[in-house]
C-alpha positions in Angstrom: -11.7 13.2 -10.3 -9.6 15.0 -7.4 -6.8 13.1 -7.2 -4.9 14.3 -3.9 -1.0 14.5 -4.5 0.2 12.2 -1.9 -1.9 9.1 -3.8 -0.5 10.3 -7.2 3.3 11.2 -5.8 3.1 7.6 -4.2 1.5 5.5 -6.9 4.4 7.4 -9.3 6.7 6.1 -7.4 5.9 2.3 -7.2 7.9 1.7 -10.0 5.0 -0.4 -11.9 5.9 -2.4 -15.5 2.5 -3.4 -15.9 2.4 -7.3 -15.1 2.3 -7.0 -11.3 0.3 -8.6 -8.8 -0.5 -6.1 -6.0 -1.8 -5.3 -2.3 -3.5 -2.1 -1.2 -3.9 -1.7 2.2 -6.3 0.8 3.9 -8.0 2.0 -0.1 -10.5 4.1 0.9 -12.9 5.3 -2.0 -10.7 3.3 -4.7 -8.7 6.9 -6.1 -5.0 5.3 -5.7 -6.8 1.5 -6.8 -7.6 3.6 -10.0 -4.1 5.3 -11.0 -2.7 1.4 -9.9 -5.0 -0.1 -12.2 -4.4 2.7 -15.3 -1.0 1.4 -15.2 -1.6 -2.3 -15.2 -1.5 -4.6 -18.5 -1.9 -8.0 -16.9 -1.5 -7.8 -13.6 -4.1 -7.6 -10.8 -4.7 -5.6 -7.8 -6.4 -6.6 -4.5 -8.0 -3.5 -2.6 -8.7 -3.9 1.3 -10.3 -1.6 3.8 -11.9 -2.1 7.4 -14.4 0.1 6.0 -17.7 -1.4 4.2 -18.4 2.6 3.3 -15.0 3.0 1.4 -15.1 -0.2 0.1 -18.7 0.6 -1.8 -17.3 3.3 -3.1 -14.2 1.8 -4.2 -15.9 -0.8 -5.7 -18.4 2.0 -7.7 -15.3 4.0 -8.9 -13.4 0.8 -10.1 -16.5 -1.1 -11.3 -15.5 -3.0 -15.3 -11.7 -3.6 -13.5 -13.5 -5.7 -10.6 -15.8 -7.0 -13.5 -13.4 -8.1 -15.5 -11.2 -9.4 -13.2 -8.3 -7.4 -12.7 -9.1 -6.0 -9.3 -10.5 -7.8 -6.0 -11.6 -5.7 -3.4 -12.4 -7.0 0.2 -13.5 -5.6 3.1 -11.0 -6.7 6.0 -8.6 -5.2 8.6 -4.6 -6.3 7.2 -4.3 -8.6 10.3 -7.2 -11.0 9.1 -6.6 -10.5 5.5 -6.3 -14.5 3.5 -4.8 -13.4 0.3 -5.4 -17.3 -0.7 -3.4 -18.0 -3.3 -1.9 -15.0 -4.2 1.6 -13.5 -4.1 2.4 -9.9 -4.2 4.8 -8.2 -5.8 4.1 -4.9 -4.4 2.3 -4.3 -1.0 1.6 -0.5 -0.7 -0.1 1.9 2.4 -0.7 5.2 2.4 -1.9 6.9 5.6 -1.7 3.6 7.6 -0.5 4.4 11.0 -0.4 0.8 12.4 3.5 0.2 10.8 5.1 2.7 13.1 2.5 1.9 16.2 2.1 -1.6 16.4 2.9 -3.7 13.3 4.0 -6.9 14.2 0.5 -8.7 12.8 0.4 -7.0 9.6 3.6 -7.8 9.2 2.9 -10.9 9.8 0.4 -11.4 7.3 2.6 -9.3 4.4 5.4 -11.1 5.0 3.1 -14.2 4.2 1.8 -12.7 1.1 4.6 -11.2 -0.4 6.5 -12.8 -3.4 10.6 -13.5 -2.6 11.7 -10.3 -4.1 8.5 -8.4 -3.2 8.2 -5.2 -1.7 6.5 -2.9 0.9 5.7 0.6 -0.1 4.3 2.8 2.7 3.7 6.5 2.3 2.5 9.0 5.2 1.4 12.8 5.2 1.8 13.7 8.4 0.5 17.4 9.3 4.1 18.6 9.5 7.1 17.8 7.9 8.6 18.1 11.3 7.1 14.9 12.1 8.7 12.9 9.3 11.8 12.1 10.7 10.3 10.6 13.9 8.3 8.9 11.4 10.5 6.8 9.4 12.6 6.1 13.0 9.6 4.2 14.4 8.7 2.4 10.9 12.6 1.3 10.7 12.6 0.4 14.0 9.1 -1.8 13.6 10.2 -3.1 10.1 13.9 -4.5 11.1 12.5 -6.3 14.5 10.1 -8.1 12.6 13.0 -8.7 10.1 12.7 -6.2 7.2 15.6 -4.4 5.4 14.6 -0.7 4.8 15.9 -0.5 1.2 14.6 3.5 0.2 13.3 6.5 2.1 12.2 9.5 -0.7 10.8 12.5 0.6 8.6 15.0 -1.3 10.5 18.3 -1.9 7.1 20.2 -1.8 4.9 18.5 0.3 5.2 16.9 4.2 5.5 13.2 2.3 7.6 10.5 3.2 7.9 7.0 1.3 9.8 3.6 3.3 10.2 1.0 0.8 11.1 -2.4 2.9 12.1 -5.8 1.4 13.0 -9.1 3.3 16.2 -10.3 3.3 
């Protein structure tokens, strides 16, 4: 499997033990569900997408994890998402330009999912690394008026990659 460098660089990164309950948003074919999922022990993943394309394929690529259990994929847009009983540990995006457009109802709906010391992971390749820092100024401006603490930025030495790690205060 091709695994591009921005899933792998950002799943690295996550900081997973292994007993983590955890939110993809925007999956696409299921490659970064996988890597998540390699690491996992007892913990679960849910895997959402708008798209009922990538979430077949997901769903093909990740088939005994959904069959046993361990992963839940669903085909919704973040702002309708109903993560019923569950409580994240991790919330991750990569590539999901709605956090430094217009964020407010997915944040929303994380904030509602996301366990008390929880955090939100998003990742972005932009096609230049000039673009980066303009980047991170709209996601820290979206994330602290909706109430989030930016706790990390990490940028890829190699590569136009940027990671904002957000918790609530």
């Amino acid at each position: 499997m091709n695994i591009p460098e921005r899933l792998a660089w950002t799943i690295d990164r996550l900081g997973i033990a292994g007993s983590e309950t955890i939110l993809e948003i925007g999956g696409g074919r299921g490659i970064a569900a996988a890597l998540v999922l390699s690491k996992l022990t007892t913990g679960r993943l849910v895997g959402i997408d708008r798209s009922a394309t990538a979430i077949a394929a997901a769903r093909t690529l990740n088939a005994v994890d959904e069959r046993i259990g361990k992963l839940r994929l669903v085909q919704t847009a973040i702002d309708n998402f109903d993560a019923g009983t569950d409580r994240f540990d991790i919330v991750f995006a990569i590539n999901v330009n709605l956090f430094w457009i217009d964020a407010d109802a997915a944040l929303a709906t994380i904030r509602a999912s996301l366990k008390t010391d929880g955090r939100l992971v998003l990742t972005y390749e932009p096609p230049s690394a000039d673009q980066i820092e303009s980047i991170v100024a709209e996601l820290r401006i979206n994330l602290e008026a909706a109430g989030w603490q930016v706790t990390a930025t990490d940028r890829a030495e190699h590569a136009p990659l940027v990671l904002v790690s957000a918790q609530l205060p």
